[in-house]
CHARMM-style PDB file with segment names, atoms N, HN, CA, C and O in Angstrom:
ATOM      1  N   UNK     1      99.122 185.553  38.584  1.00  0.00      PROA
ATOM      2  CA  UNK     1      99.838 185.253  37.370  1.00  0.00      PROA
ATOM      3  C   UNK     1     101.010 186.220  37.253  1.00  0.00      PROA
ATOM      4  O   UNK     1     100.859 187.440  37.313  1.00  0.00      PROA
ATOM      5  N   UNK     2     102.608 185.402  37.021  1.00  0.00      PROA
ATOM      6  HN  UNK     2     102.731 184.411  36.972  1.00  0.00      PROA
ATOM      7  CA  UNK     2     103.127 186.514  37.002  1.00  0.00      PROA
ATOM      8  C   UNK     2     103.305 187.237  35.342  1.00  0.00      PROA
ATOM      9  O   UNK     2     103.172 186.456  34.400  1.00  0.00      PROA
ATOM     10  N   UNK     3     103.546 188.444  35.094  1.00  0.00      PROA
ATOM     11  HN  UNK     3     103.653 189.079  35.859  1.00  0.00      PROA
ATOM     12  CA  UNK     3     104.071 188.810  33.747  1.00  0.00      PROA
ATOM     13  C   UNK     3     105.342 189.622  34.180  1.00  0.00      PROA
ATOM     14  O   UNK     3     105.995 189.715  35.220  1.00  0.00      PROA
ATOM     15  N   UNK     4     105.428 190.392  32.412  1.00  0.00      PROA
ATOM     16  HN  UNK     4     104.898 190.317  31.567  1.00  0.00      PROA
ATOM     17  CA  UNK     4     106.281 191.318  32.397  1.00  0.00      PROA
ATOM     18  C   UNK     4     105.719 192.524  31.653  1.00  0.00      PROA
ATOM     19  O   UNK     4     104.638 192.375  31.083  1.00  0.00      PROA
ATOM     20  N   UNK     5     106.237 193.513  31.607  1.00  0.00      PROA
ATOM     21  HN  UNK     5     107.115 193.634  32.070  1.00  0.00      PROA
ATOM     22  CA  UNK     5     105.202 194.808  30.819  1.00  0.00      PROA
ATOM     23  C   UNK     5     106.415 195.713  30.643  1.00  0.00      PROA
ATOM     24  O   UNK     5     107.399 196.104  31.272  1.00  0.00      PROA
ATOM     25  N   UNK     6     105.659 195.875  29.116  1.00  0.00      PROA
ATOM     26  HN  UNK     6     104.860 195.557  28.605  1.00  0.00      PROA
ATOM     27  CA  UNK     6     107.213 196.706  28.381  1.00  0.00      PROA
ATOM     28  C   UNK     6     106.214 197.776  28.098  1.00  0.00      PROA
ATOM     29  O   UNK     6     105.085 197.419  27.761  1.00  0.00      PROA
ATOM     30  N   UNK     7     106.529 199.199  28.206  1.00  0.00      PROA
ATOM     31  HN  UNK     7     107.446 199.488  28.480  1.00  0.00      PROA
ATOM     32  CA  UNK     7     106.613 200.506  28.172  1.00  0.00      PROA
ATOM     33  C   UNK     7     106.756 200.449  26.723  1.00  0.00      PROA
ATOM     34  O   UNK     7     107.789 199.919  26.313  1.00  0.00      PROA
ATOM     35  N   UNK     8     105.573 201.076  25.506  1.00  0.00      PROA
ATOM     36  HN  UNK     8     104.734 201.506  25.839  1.00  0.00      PROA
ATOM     37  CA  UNK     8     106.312 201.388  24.017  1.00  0.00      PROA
ATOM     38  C   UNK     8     105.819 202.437  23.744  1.00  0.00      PROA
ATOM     39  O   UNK     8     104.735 202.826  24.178  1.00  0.00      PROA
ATOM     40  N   UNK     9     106.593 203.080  22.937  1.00  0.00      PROA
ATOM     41  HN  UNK     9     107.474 202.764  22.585  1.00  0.00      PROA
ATOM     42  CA  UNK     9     106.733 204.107  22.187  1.00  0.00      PROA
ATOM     43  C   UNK     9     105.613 204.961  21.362  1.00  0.00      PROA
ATOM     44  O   UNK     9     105.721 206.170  21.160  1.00  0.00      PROA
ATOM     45  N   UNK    10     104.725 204.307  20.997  1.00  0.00      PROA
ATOM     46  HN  UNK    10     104.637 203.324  21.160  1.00  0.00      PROA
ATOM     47  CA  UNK    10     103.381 204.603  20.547  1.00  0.00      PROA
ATOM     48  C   UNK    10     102.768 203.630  20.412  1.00  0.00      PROA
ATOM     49  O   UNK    10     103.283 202.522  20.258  1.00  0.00      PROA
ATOM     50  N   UNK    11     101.490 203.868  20.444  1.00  0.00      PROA
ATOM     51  HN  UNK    11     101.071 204.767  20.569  1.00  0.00      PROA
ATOM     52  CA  UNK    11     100.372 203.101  20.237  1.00  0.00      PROA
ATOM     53  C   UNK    11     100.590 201.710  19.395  1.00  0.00      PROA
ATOM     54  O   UNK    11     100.527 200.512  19.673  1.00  0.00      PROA
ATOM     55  N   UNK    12     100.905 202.548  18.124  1.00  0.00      PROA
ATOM     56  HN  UNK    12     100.957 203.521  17.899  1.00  0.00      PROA
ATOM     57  CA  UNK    12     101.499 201.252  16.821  1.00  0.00      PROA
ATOM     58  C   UNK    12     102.206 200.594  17.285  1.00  0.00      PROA
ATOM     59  O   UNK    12     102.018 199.398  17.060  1.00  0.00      PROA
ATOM     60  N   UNK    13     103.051 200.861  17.917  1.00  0.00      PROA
ATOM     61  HN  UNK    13     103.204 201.832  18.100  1.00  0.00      PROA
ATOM     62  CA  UNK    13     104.481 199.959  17.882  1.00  0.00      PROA
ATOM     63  C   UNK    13     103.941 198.364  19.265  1.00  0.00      PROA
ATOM     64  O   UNK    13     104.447 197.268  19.507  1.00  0.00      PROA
ATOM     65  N   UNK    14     102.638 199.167  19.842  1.00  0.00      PROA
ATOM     66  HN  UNK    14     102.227 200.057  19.645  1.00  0.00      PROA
ATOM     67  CA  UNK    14     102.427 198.050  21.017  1.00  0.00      PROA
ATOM     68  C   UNK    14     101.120 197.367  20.156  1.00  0.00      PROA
ATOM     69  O   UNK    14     100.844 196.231  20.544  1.00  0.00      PROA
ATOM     70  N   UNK    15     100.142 197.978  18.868  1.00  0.00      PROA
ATOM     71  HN  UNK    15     100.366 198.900  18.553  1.00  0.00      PROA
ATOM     72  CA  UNK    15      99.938 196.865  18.191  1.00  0.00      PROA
ATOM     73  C   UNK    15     100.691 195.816  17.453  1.00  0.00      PROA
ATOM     74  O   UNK    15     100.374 194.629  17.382  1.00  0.00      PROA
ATOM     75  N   UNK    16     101.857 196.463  16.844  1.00  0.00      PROA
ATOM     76  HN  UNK    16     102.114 197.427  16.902  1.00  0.00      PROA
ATOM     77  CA  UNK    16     102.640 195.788  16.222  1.00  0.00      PROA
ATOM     78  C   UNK    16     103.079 194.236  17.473  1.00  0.00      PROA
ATOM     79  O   UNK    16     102.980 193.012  17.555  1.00  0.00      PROA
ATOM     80  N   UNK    17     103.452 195.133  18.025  1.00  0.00      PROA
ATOM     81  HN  UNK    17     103.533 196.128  17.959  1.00  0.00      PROA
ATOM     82  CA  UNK    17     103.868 194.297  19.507  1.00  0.00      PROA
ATOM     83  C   UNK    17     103.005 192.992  19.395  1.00  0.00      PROA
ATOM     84  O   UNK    17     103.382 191.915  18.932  1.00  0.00      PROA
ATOM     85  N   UNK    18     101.682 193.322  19.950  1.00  0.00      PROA
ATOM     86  HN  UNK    18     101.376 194.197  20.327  1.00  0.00      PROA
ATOM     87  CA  UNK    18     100.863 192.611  20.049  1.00  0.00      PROA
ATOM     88  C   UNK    18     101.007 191.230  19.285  1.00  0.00      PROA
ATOM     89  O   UNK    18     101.204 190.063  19.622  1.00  0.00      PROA
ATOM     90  N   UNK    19     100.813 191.932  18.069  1.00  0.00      PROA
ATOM     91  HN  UNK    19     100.653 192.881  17.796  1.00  0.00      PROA
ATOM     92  CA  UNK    19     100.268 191.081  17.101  1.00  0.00      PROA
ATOM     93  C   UNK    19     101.418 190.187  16.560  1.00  0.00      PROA
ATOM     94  O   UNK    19     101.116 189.103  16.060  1.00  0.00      PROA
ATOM     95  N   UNK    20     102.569 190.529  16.621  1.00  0.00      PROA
ATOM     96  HN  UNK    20     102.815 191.409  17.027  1.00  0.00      PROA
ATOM     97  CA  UNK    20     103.819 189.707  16.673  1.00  0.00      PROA
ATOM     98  C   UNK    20     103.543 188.531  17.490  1.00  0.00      PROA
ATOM     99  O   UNK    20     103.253 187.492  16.897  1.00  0.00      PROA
ATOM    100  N   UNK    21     103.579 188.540  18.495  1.00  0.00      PROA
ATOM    101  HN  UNK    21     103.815 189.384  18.977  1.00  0.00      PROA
ATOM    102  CA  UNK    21     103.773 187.459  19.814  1.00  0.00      PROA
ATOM    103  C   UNK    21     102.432 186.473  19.697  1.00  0.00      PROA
ATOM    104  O   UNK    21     102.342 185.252  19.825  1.00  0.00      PROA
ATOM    105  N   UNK    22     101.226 187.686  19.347  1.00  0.00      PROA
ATOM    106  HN  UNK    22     101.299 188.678  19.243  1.00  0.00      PROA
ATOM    107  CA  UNK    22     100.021 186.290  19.241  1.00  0.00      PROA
ATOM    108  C   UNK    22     100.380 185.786  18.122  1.00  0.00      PROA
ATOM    109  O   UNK    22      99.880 184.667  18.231  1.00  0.00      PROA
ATOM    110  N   UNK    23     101.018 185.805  16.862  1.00  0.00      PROA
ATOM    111  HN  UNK    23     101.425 186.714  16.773  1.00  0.00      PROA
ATOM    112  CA  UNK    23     101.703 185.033  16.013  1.00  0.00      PROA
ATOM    113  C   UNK    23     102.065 183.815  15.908  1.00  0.00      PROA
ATOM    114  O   UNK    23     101.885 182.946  15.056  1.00  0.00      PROA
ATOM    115  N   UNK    24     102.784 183.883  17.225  1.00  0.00      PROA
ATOM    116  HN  UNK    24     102.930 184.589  17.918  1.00  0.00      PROA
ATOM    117  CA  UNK    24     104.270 182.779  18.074  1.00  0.00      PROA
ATOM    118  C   UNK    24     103.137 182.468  19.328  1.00  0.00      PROA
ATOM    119  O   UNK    24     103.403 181.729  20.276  1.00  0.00      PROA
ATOM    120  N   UNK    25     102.220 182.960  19.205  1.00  0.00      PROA
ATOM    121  HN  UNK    25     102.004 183.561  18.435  1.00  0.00      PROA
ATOM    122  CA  UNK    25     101.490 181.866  20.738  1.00  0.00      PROA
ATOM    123  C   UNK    25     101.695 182.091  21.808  1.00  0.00      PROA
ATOM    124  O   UNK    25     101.285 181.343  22.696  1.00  0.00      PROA
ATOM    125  N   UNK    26     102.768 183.778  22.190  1.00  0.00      PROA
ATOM    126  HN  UNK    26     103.101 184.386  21.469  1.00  0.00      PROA
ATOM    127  CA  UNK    26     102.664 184.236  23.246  1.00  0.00      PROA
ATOM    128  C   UNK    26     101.717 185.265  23.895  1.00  0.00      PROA
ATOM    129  O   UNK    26     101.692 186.436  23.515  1.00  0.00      PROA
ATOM    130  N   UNK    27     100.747 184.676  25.131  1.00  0.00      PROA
ATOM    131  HN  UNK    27     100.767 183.725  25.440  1.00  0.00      PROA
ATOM    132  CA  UNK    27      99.991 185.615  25.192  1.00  0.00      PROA
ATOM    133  C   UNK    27     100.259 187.091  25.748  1.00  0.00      PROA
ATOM    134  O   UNK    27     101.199 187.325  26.508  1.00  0.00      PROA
ATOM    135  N   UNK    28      99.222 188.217  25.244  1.00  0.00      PROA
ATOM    136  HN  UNK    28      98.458 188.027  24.627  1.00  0.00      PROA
ATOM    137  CA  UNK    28      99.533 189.476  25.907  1.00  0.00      PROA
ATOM    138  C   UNK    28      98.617 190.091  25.137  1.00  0.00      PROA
ATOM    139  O   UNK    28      98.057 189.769  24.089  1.00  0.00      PROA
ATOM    140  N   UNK    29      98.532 191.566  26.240  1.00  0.00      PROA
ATOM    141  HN  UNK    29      98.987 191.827  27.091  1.00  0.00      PROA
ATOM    142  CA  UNK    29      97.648 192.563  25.934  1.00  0.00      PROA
ATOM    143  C   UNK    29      97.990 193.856  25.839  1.00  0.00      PROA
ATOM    144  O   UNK    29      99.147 194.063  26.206  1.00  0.00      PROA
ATOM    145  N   UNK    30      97.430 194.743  25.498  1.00  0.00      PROA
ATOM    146  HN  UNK    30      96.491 194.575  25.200  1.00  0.00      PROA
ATOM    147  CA  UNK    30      97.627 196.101  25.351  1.00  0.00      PROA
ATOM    148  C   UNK    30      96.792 196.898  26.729  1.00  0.00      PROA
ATOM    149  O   UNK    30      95.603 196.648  26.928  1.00  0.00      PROA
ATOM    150  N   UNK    31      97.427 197.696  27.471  1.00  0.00      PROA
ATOM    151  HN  UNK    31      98.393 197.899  27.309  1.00  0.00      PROA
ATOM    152  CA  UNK    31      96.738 198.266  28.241  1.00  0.00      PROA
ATOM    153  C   UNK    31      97.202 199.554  28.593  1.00  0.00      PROA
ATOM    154  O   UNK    31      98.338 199.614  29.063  1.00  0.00      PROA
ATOM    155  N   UNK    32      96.488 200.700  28.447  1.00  0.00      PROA
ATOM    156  HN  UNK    32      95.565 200.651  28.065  1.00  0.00      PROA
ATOM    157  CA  UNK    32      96.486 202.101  28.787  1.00  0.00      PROA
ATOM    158  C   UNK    32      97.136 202.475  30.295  1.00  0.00      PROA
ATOM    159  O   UNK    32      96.401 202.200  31.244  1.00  0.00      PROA
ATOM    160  N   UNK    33      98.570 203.133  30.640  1.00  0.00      PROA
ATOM    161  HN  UNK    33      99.167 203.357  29.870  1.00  0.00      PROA
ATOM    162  CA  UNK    33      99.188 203.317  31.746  1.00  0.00      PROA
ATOM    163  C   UNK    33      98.476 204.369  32.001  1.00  0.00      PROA
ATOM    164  O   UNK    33      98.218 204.669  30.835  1.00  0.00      PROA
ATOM    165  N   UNK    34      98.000 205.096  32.572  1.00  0.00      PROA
ATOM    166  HN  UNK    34      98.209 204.852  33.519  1.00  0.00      PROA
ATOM    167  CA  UNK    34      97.947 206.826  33.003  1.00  0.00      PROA
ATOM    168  C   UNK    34      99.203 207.478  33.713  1.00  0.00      PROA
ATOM    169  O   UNK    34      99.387 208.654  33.401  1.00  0.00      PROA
ATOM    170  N   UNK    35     100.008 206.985  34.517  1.00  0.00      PROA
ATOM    171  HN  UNK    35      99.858 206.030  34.770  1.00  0.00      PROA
ATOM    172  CA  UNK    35     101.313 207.351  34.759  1.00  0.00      PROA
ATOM    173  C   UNK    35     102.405 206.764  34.019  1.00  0.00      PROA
ATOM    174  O   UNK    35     102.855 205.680  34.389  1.00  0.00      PROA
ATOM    175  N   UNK    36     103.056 207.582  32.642  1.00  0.00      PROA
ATOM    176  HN  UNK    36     102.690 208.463  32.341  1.00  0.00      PROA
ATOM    177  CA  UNK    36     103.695 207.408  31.925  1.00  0.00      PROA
ATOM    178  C   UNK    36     104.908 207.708  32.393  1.00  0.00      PROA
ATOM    179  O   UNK    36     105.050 208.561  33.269  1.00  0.00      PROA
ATOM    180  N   UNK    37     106.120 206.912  31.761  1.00  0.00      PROA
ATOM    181  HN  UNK    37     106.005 206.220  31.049  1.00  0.00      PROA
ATOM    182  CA  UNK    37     107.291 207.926  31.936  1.00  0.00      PROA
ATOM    183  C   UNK    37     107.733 208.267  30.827  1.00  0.00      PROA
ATOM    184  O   UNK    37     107.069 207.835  29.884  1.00  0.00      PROA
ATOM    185  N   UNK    38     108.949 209.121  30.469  1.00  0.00      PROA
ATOM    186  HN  UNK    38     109.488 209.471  31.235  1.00  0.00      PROA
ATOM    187  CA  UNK    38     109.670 210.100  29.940  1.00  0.00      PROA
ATOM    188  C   UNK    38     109.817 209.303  28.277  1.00  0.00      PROA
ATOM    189  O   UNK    38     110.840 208.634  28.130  1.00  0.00      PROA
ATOM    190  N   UNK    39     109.075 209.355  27.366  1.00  0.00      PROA
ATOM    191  HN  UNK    39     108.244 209.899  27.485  1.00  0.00      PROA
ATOM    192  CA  UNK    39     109.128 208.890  26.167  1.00  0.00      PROA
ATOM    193  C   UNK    39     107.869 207.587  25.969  1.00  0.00      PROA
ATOM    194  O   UNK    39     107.829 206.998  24.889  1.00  0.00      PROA
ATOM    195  N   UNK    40     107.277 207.364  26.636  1.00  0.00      PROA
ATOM    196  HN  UNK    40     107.310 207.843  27.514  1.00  0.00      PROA
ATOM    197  CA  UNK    40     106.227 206.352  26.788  1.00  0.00      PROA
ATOM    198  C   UNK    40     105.149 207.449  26.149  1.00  0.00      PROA
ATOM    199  O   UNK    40     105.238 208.673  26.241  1.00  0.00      PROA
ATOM    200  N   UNK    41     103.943 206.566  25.371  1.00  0.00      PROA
ATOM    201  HN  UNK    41     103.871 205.571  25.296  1.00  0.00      PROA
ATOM    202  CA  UNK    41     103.228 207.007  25.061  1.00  0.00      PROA
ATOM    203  C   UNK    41     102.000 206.709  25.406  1.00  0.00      PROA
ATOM    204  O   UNK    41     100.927 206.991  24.873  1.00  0.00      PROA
ATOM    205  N   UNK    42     102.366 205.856  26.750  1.00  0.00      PROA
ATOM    206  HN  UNK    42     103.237 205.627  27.183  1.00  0.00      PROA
ATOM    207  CA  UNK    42     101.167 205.457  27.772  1.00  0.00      PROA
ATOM    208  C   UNK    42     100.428 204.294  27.411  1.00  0.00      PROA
ATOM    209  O   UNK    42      99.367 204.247  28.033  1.00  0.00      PROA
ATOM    210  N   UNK    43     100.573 203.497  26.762  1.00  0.00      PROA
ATOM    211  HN  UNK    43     101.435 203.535  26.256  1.00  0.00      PROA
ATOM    212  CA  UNK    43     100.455 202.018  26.492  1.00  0.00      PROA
ATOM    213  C   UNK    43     101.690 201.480  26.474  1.00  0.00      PROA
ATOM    214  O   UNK    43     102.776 201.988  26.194  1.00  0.00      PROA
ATOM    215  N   UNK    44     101.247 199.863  26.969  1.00  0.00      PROA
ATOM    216  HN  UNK    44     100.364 199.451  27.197  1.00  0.00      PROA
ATOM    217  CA  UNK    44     101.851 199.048  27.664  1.00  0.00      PROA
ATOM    218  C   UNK    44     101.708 197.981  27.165  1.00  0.00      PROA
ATOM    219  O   UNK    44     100.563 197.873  26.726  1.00  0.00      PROA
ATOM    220  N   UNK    45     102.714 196.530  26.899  1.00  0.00      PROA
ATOM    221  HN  UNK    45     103.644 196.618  27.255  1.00  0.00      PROA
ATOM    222  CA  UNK    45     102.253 195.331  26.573  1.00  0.00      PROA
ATOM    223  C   UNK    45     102.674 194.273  27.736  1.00  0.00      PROA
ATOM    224  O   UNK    45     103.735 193.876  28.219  1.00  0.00      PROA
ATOM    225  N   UNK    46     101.115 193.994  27.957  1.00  0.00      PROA
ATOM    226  HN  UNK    46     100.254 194.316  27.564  1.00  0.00      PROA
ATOM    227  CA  UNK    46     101.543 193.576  29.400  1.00  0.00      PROA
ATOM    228  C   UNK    46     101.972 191.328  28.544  1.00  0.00      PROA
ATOM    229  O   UNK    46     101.521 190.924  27.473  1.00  0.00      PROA
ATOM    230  N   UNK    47     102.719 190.632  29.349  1.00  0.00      PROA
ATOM    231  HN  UNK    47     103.086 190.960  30.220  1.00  0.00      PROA
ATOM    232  CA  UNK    47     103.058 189.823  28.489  1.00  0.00      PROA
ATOM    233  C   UNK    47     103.521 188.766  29.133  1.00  0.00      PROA
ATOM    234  O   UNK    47     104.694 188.532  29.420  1.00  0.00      PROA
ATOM    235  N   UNK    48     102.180 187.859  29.450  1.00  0.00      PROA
ATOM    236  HN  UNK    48     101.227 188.050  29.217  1.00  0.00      PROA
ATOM    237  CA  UNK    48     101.799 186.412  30.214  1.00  0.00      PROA
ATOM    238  C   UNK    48     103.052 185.629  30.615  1.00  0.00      PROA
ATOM    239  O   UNK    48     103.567 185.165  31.632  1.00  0.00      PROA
ATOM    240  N   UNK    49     103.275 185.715  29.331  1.00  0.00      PROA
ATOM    241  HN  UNK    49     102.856 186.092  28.505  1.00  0.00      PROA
ATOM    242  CA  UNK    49     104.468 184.147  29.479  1.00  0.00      PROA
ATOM    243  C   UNK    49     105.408 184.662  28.733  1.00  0.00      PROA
ATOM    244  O   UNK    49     105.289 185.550  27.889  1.00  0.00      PROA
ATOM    245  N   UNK    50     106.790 183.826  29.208  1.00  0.00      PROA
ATOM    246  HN  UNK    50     106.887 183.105  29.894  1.00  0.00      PROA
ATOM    247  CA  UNK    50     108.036 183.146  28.365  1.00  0.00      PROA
ATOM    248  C   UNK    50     108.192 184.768  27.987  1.00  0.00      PROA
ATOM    249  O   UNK    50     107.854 185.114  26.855  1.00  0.00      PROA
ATOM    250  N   UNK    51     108.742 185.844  29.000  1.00  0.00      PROA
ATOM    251  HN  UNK    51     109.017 185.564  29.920  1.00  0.00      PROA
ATOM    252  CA  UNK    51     109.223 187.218  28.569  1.00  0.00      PROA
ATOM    253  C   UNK    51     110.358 187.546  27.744  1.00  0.00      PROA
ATOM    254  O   UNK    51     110.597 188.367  26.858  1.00  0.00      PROA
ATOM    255  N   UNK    52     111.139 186.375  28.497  1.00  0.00      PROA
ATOM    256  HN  UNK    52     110.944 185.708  29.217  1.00  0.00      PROA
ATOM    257  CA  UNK    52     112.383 186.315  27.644  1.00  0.00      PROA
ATOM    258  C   UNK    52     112.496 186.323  26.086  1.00  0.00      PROA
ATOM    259  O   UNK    52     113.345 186.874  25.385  1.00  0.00      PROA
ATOM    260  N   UNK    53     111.040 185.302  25.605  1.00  0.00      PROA
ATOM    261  HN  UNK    53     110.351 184.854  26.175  1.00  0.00      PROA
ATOM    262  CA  UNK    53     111.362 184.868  23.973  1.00  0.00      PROA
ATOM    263  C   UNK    53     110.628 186.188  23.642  1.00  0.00      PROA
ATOM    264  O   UNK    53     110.923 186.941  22.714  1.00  0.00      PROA
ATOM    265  N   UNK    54     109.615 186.362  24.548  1.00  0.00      PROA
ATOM    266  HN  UNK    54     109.376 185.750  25.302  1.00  0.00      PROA
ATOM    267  CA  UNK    54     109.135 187.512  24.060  1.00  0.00      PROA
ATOM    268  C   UNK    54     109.385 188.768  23.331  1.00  0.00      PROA
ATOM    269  O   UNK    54     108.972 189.297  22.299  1.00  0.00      PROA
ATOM    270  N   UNK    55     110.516 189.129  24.600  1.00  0.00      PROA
ATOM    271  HN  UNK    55     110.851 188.698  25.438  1.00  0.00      PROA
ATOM    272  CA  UNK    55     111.563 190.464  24.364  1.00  0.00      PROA
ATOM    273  C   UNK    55     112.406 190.261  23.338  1.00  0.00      PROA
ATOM    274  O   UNK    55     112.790 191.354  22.922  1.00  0.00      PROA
ATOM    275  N   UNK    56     112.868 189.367  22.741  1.00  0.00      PROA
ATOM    276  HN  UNK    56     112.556 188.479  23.079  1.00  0.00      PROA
ATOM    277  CA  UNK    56     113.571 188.594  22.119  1.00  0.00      PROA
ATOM    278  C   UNK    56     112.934 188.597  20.261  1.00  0.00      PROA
ATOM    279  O   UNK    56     113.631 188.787  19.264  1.00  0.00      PROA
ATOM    280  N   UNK    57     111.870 188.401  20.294  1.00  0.00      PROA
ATOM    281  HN  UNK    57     111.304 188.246  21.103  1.00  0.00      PROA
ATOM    282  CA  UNK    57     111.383 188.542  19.087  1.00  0.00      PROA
ATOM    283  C   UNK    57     110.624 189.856  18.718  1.00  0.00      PROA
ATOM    284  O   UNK    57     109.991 189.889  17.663  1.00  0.00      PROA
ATOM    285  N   UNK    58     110.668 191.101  19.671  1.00  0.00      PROA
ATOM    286  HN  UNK    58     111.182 191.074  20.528  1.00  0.00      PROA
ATOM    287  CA  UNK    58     110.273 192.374  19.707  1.00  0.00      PROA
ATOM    288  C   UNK    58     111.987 193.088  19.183  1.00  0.00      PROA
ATOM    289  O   UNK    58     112.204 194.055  18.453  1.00  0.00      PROA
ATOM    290  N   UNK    59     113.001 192.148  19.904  1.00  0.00      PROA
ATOM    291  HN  UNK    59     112.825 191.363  20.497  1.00  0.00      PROA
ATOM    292  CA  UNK    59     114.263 193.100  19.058  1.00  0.00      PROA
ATOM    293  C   UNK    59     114.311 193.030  18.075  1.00  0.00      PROA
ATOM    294  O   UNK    59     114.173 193.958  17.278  1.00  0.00      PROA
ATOM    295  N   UNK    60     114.597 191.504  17.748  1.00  0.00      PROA
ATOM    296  HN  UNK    60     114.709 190.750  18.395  1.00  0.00      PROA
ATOM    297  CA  UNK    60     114.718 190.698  16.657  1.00  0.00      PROA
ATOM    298  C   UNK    60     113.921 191.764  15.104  1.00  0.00      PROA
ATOM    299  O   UNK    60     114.436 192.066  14.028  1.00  0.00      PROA
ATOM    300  N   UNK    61     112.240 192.128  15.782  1.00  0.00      PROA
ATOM    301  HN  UNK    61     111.821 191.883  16.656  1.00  0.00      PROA
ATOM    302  CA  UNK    61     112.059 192.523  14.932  1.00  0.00      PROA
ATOM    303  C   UNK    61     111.626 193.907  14.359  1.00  0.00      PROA
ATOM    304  O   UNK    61     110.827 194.257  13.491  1.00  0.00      PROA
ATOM    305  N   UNK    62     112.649 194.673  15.364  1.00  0.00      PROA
ATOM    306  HN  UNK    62     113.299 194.389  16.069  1.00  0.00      PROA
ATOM    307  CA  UNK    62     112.612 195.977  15.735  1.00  0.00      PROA
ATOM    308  C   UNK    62     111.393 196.839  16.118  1.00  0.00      PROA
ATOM    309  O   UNK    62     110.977 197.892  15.636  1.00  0.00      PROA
ATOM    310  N   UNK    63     110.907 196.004  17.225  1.00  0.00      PROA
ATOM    311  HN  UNK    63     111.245 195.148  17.617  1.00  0.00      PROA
ATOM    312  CA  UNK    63     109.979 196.868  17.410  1.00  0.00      PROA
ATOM    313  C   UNK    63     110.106 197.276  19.069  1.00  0.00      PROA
ATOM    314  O   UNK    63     109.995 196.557  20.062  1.00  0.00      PROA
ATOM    315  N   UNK    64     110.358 198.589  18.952  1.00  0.00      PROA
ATOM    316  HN  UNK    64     110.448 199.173  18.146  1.00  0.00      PROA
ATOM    317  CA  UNK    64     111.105 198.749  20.121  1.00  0.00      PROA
ATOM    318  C   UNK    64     110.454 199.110  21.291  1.00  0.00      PROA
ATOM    319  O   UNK    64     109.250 199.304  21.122  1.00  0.00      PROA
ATOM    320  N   UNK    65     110.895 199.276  22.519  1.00  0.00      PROA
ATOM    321  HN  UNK    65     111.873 199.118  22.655  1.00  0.00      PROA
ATOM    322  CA  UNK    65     109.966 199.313  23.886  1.00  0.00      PROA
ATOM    323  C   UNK    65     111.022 199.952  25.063  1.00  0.00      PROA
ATOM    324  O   UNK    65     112.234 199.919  25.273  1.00  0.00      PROA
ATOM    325  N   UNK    66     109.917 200.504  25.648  1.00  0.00      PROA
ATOM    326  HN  UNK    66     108.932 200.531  25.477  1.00  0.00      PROA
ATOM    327  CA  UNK    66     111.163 201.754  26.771  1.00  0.00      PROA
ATOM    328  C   UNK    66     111.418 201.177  28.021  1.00  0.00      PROA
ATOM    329  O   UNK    66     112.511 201.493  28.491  1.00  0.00      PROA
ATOM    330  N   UNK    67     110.679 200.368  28.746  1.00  0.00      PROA
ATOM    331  HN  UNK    67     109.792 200.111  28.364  1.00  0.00      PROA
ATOM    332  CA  UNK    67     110.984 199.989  29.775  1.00  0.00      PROA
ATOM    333  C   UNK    67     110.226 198.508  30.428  1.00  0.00      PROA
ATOM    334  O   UNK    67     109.221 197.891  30.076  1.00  0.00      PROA
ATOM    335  N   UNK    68     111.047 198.325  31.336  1.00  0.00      PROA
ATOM    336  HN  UNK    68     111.864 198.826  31.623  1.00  0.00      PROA
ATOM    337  CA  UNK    68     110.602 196.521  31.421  1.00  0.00      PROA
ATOM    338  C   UNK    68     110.322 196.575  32.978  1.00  0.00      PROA
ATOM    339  O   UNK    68     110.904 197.226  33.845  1.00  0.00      PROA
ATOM    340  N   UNK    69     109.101 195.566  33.087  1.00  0.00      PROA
ATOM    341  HN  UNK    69     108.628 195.037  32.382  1.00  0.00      PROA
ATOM    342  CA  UNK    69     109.220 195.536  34.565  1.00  0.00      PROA
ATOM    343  C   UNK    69     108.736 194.047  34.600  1.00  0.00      PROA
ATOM    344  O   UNK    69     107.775 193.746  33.892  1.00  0.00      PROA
ATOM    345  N   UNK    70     109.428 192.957  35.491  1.00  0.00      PROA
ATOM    346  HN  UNK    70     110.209 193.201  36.066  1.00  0.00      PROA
ATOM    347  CA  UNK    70     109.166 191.778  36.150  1.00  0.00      PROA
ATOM    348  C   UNK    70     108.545 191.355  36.904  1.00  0.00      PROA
ATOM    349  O   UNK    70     108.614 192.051  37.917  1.00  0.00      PROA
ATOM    350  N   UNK    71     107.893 190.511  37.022  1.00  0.00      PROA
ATOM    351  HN  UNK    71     107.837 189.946  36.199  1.00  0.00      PROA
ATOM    352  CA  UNK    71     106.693 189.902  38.337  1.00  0.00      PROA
ATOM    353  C   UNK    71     105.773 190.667  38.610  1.00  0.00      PROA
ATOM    354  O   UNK    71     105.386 190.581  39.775  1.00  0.00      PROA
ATOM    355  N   UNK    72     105.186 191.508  37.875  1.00  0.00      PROA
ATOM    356  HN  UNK    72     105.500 191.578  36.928  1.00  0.00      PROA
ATOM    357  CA  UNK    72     104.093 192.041  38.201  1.00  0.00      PROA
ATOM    358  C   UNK    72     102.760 191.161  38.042  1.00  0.00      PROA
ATOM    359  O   UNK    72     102.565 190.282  37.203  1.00  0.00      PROA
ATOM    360  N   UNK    73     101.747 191.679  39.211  1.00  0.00      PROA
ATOM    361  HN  UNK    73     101.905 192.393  39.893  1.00  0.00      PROA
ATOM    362  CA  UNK    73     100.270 190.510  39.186  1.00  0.00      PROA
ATOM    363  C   UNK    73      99.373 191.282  38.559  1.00  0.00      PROA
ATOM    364  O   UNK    73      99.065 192.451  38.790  1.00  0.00      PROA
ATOM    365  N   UNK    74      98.947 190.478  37.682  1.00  0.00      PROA
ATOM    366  HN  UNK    74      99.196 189.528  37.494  1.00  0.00      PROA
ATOM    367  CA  UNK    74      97.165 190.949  37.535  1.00  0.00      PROA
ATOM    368  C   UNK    74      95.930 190.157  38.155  1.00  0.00      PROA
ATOM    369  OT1 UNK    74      94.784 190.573  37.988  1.00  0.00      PROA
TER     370      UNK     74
END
C-alpha cells in the first residue's frame, strides 16, 4: 500500500491531524518514529490515501507538519 507520512510537531497537533482527515474519510494513523528529525516530536501521520487532499486540509486548517515523505510501504 502506498502512503505518505508527515513529520508533526507534537503529539496534539498529529491528534488533531488525525482526527481532521477521519472527518473527511481519509484514512490514517498515528505512529511513534524513534529516529526523529530536527523539530519533530517523534510522531508521525502516516496517511493511506488521496495525500494531496490530505495535506491540503491540514494547511487549510493550520495544523502544521515538518516533513513529507512519498511512497512509502507498510
Amino acid at each position: 500500500m502506498m502512503i505518505c507520512i508527515a513529520e508533526m510537531p507534537s503529539y496534539t497537533y498529529a491528534v488533531k491531524g488525525k482526527k481532521l482527515l477521519s472527518s473527511k474519510n481519509i484514512r490514517c494513523s498515528i505512529i511513534r518514529n524513534e529516529k526523529t528529525s530536527s523539530g519533530s516530536c517523534g510522531y508521525m501521520l502516516n496517511i493511506d490515501e488521496n495525500c494531496e487532499k490530505a495535506l491540503s486540509l491540514l494547511d487549510k486548517s493550520g495544523i502544521s507538519y515538518k516533513k513529507i515523505t512519498d511512497g512509502g510501504a507498510l
